[in-house]
PDB file with one MODEL, atoms N, CA, C and O in Angstrom:
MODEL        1
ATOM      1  N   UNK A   1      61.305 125.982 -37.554  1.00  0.00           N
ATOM      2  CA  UNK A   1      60.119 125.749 -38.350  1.00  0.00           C
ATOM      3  C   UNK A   1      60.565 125.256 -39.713  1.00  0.00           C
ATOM      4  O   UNK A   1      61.449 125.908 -40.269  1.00  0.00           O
ATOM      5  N   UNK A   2      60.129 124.320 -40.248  1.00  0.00           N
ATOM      6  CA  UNK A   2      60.037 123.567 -41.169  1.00  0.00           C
ATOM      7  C   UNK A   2      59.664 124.288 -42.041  1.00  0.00           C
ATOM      8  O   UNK A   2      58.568 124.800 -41.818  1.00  0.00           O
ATOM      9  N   UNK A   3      60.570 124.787 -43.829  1.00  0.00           N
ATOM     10  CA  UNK A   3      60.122 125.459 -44.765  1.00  0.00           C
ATOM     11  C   UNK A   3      59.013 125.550 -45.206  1.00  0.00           C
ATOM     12  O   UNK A   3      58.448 126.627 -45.397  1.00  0.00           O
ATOM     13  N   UNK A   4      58.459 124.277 -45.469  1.00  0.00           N
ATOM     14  CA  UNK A   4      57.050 124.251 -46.122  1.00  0.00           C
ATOM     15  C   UNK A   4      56.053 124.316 -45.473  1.00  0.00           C
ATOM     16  O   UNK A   4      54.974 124.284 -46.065  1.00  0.00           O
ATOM     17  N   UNK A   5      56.109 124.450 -43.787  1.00  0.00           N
ATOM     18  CA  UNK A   5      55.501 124.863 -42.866  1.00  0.00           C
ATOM     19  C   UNK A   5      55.151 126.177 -42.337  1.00  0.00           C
ATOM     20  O   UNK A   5      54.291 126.645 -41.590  1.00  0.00           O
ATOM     21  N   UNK A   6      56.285 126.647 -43.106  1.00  0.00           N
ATOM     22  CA  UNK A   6      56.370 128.358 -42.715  1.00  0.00           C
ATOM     23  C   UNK A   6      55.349 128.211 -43.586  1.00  0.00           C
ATOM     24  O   UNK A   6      54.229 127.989 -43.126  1.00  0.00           O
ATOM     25  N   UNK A   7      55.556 128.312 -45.077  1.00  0.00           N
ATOM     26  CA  UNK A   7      55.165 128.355 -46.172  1.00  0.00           C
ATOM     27  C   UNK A   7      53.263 128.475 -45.755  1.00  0.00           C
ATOM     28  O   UNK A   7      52.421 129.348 -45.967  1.00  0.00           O
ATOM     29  N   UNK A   8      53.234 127.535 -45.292  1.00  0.00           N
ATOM     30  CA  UNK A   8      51.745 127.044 -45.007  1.00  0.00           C
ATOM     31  C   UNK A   8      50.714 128.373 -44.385  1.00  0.00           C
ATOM     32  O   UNK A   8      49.649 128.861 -44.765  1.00  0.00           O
ATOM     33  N   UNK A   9      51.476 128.592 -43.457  1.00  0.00           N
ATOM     34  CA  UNK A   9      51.479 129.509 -42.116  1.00  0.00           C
ATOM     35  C   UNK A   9      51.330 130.871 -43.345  1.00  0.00           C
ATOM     36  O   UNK A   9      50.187 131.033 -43.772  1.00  0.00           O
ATOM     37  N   UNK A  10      51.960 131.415 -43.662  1.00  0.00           N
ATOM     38  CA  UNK A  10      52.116 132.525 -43.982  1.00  0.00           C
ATOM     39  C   UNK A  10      51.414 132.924 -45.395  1.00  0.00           C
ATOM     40  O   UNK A  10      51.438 134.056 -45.878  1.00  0.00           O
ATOM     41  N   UNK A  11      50.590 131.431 -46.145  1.00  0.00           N
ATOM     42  CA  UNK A  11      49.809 131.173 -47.157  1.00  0.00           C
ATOM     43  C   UNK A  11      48.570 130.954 -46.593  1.00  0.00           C
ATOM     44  O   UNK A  11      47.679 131.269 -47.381  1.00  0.00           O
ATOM     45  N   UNK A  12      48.197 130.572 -45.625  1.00  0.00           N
ATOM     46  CA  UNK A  12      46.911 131.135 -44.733  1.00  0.00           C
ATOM     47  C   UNK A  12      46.650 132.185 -44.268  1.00  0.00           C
ATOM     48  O   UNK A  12      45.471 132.480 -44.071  1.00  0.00           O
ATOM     49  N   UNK A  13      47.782 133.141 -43.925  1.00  0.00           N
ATOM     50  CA  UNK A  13      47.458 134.189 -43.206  1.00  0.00           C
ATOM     51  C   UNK A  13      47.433 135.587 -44.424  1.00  0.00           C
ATOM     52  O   UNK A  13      46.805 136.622 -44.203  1.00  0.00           O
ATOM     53  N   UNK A  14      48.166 135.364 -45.573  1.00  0.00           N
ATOM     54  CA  UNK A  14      47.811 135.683 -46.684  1.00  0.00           C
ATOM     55  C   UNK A  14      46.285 135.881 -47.619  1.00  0.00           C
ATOM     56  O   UNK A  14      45.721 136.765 -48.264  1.00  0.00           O
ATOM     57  N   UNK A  15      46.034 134.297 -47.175  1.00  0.00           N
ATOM     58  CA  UNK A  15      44.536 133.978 -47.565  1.00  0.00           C
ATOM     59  C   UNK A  15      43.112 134.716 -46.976  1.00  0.00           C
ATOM     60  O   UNK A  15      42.001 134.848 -47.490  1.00  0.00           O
ATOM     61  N   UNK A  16      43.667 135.133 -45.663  1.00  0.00           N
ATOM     62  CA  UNK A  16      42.677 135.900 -44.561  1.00  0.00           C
ATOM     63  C   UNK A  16      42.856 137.182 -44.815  1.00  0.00           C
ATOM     64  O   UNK A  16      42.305 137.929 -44.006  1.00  0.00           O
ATOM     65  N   UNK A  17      43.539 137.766 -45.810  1.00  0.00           N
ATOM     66  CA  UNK A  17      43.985 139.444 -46.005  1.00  0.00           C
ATOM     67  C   UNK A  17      44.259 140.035 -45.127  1.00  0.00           C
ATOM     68  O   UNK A  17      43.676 141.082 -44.847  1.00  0.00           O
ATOM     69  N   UNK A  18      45.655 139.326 -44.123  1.00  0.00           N
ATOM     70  CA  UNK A  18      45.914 139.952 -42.799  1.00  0.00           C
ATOM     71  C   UNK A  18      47.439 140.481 -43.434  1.00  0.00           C
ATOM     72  O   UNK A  18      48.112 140.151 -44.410  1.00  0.00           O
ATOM     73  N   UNK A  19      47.524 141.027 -42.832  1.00  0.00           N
ATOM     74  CA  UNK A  19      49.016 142.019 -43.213  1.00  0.00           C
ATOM     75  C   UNK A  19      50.196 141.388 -42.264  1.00  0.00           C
ATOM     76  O   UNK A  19      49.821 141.023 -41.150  1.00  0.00           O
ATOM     77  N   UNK A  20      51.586 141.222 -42.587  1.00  0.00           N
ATOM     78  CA  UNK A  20      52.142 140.755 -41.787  1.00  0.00           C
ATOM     79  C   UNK A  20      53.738 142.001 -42.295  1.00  0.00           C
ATOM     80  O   UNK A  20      54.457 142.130 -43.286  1.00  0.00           O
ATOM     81  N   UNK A  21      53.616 142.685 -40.877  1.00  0.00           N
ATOM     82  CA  UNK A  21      54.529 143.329 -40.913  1.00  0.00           C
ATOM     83  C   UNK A  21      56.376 143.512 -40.503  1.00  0.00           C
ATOM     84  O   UNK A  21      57.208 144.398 -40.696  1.00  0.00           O
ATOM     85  N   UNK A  22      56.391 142.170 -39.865  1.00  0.00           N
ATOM     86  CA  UNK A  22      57.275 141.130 -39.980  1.00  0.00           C
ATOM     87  C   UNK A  22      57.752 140.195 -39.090  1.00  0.00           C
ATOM     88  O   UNK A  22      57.514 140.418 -37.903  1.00  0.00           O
ATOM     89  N   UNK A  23      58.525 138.948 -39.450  1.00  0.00           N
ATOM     90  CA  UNK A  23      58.329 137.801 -38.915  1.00  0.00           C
ATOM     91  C   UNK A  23      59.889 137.177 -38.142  1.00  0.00           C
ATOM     92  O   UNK A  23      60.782 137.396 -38.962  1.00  0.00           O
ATOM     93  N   UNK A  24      60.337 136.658 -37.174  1.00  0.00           N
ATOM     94  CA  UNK A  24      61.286 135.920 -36.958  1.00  0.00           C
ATOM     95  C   UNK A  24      60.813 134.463 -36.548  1.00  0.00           C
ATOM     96  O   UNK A  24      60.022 134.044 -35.704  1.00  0.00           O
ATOM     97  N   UNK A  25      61.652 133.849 -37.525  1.00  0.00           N
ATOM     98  CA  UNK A  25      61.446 132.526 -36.876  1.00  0.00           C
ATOM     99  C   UNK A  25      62.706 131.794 -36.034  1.00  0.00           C
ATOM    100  O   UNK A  25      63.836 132.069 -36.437  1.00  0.00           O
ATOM    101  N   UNK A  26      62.611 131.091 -35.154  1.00  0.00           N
ATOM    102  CA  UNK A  26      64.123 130.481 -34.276  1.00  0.00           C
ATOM    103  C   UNK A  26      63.434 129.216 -34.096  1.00  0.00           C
ATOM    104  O   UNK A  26      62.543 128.619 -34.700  1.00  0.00           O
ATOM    105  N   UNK A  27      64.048 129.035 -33.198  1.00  0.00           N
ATOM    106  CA  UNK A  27      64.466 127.369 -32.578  1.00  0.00           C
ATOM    107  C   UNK A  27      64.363 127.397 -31.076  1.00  0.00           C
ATOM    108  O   UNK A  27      64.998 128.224 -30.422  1.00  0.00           O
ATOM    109  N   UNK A  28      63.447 126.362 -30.432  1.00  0.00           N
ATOM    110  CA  UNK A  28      63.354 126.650 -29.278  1.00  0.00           C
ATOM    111  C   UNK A  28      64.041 124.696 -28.363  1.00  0.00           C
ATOM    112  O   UNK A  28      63.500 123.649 -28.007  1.00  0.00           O
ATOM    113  N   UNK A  29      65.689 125.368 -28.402  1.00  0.00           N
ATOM    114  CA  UNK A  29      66.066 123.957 -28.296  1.00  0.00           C
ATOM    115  C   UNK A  29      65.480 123.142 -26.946  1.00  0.00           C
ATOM    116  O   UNK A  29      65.558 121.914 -26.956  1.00  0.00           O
ATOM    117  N   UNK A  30      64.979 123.724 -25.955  1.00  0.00           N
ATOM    118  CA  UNK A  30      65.063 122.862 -24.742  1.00  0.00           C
ATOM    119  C   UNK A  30      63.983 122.100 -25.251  1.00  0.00           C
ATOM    120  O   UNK A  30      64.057 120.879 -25.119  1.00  0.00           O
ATOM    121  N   UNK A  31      62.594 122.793 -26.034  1.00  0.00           N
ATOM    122  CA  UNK A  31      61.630 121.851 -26.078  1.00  0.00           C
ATOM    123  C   UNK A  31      61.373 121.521 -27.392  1.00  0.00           C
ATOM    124  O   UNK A  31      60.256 121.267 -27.843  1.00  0.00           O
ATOM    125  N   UNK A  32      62.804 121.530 -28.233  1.00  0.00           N
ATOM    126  CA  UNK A  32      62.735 120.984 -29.491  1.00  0.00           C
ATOM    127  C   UNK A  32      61.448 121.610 -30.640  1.00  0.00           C
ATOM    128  O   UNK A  32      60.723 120.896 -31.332  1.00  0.00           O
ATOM    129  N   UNK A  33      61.444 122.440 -30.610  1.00  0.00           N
ATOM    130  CA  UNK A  33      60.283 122.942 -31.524  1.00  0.00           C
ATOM    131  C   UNK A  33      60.591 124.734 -32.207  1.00  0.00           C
ATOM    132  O   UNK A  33      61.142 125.661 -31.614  1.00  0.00           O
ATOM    133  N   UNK A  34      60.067 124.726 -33.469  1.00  0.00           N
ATOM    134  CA  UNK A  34      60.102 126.003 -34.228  1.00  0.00           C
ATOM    135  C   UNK A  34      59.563 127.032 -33.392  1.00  0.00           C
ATOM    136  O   UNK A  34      58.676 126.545 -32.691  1.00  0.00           O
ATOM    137  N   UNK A  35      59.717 128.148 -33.192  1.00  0.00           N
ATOM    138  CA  UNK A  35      58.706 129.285 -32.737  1.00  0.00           C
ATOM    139  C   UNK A  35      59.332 130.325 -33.957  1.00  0.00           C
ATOM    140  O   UNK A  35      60.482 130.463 -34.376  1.00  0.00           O
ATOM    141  N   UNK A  36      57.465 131.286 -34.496  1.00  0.00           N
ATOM    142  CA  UNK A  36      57.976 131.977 -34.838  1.00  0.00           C
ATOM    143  C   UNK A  36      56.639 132.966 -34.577  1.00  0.00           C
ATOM    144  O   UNK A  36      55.426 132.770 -34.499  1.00  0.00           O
ATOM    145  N   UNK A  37      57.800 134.499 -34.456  1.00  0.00           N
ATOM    146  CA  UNK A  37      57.420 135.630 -34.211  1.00  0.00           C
ATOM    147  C   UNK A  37      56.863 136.064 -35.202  1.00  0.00           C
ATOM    148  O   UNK A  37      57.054 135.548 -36.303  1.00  0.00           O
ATOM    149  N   UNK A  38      55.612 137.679 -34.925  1.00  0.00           N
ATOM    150  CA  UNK A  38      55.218 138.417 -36.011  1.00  0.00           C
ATOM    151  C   UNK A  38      54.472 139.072 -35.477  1.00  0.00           C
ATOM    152  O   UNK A  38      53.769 138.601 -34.583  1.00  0.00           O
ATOM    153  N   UNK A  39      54.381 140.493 -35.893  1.00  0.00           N
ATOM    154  CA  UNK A  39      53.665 141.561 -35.974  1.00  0.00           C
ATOM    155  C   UNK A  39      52.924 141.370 -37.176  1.00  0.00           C
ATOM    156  O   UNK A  39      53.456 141.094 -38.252  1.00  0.00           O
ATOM    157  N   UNK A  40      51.383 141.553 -36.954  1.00  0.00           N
ATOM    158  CA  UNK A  40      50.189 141.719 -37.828  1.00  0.00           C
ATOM    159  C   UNK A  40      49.470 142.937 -37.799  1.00  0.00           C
ATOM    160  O   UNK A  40      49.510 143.763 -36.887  1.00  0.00           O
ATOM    161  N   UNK A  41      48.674 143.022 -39.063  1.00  0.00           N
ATOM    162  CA  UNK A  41      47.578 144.089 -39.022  1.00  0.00           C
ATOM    163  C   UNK A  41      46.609 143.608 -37.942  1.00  0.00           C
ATOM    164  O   UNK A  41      45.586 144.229 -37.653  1.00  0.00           O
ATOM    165  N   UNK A  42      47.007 142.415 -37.336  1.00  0.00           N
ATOM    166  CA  UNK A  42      45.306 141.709 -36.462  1.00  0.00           C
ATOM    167  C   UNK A  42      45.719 141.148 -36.180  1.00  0.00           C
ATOM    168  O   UNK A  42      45.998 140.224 -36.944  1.00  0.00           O
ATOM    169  N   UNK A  43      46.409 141.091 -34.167  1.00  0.00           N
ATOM    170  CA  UNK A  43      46.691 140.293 -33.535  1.00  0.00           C
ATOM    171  C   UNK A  43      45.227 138.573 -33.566  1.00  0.00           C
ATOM    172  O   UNK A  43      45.464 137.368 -33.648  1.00  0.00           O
ATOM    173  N   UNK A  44      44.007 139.248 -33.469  1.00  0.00           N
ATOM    174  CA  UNK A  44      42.839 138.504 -33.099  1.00  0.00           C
ATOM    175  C   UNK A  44      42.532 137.879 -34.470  1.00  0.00           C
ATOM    176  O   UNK A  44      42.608 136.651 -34.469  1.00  0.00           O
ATOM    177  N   UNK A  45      42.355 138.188 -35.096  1.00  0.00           N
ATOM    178  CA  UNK A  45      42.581 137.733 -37.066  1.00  0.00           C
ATOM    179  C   UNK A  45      43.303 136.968 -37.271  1.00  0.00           C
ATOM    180  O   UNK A  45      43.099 136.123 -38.142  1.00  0.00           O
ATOM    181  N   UNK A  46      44.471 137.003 -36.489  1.00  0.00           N
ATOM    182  CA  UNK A  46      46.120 135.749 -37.157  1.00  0.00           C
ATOM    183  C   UNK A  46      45.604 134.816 -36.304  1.00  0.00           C
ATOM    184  O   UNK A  46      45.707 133.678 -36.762  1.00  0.00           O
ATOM    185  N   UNK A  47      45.070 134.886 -35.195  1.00  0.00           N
ATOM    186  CA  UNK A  47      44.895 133.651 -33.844  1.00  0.00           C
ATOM    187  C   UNK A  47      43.894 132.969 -33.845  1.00  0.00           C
ATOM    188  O   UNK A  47      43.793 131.975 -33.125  1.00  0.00           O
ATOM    189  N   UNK A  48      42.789 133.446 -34.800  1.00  0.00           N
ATOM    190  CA  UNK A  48      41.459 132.847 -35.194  1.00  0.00           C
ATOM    191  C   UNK A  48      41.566 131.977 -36.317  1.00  0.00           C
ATOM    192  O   UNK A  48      41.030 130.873 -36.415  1.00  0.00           O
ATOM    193  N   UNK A  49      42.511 132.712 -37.414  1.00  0.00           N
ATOM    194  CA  UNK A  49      42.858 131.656 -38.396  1.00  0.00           C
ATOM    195  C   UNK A  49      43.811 130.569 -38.447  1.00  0.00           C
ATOM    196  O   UNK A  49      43.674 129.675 -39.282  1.00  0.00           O
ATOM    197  N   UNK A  50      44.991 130.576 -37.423  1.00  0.00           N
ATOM    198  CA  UNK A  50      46.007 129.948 -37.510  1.00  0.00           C
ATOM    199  C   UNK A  50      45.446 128.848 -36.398  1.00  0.00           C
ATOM    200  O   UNK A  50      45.743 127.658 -36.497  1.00  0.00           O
ATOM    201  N   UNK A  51      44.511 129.420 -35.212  1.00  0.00           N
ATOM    202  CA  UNK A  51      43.810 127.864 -34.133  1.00  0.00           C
ATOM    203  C   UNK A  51      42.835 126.890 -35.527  1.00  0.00           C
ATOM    204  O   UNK A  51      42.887 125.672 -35.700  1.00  0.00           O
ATOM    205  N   UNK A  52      42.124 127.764 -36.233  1.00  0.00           N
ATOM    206  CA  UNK A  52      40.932 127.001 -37.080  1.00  0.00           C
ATOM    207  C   UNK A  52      41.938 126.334 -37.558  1.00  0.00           C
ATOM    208  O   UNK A  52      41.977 125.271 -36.938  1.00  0.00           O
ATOM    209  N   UNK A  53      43.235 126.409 -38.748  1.00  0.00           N
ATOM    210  CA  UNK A  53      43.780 125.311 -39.395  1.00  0.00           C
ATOM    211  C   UNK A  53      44.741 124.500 -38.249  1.00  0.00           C
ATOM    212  O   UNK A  53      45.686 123.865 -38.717  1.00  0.00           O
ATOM    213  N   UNK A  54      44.591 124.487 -37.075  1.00  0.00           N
ATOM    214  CA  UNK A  54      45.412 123.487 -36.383  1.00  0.00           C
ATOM    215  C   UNK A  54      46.714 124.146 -35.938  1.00  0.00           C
ATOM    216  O   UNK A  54      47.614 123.322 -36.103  1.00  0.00           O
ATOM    217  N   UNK A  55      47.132 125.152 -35.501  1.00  0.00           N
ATOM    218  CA  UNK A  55      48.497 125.912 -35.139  1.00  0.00           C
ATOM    219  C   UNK A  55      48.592 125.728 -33.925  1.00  0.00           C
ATOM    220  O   UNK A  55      47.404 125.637 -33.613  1.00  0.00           O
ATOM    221  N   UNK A  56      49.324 125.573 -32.757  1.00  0.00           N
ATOM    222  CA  UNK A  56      49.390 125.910 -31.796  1.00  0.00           C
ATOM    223  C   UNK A  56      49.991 127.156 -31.295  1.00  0.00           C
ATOM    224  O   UNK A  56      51.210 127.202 -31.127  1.00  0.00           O
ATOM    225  N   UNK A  57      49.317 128.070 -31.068  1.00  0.00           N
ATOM    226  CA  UNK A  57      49.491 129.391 -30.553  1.00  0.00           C
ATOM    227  C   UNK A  57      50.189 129.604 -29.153  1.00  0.00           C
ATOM    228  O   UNK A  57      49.424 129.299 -28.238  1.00  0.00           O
ATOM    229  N   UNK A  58      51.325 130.006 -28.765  1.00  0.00           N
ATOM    230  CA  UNK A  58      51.292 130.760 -27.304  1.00  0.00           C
ATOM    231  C   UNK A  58      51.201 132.360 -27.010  1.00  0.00           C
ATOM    232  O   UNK A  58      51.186 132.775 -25.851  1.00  0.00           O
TER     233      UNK A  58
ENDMDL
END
């Protein structure tokens, strides 16, 4: 994940007064893309705000 992307991510989920109790981010080489982990105060809260600004969730 791209710094200022985290950045983004974690300045939205900030913005929603969700608690984030902590995060790993890696590298997912086969399909070339950031993934990152996290425990929240609100599994359903982080997934509502992060689909509305455009995230792709798995």
């Amino acid at each position: 994940m791209c710094p200022w992307r985290s950045n983004e991510i974690l300045q939205a989920i900030t913005d929603s007064n969700i608690n984030i109790h902590y995060i790993y981010i890696s590298y997912d080489r086969e399909n070339a893309s950031p993934i990152a982990i996290m425990k929240t105060s609100g599994y359903a809260e982080v997934e509502s705000c992060l689909r509305s600004k455009g995230y792709r969730l798995l």
